[in-house]
N, C-alpha and C positions, 0 to 999 in steps of 0.2 A: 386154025389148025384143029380144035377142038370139033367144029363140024363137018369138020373131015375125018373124023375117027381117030385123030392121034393125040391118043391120050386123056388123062383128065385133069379137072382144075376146081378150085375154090371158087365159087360167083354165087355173090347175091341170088336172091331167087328173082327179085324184083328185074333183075338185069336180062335173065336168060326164061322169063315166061315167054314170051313166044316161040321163043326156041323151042322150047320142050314140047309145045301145043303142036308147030311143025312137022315135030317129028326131026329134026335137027341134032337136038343135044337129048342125051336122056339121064337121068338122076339117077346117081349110083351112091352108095353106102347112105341111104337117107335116115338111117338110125343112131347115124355120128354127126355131131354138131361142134363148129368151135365153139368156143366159149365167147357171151356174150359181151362185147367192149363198147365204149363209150365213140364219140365223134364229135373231136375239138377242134376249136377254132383257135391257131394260137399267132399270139401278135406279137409283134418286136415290145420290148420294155419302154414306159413313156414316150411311147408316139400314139395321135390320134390315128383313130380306125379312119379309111377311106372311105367315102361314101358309095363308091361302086362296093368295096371289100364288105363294107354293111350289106346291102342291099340285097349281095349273095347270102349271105348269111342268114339274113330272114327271110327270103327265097328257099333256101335248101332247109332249112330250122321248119316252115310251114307244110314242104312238100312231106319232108320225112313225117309229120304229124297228120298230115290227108291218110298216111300210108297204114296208118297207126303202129310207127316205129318209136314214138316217143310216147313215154306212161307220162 
């Protein structure tokens, strides 16, 4: 819907840079920002982590740090 003109939305930038190169989507109010939040992994109480459930974890944990999203 968004690249069709209807309307706006909240997205990552990382999500919608093609878009915008495109010519697709284009960035509006870019002198407002949310506020910066955290991104947790959260597990049931005493159970071991899954080994796929890891694997994403230091998966997305490494890619966000390629991105330099994590200090």
């Amino acid at each position: 819907m968004l690249r069709e003109g209807y309307g706006i939305s909240i997205l990552d930038e990382h999500s919608v840079t093609a878009d915008i190169t495109a010519g697709s989507l284009e960035p509006v109010l870019q002198q407002w920002a949310l506020p910066q939040v955290g991104i947790y992994a959260v597990y049931p109480p005493g159970r071991r982590v899954s080994s796929r459930a890891q694997r994403f974890i230091d998966f997305y944990r490494g890619y966000l740090n390629e991105l330099g999203t994590i200090k």
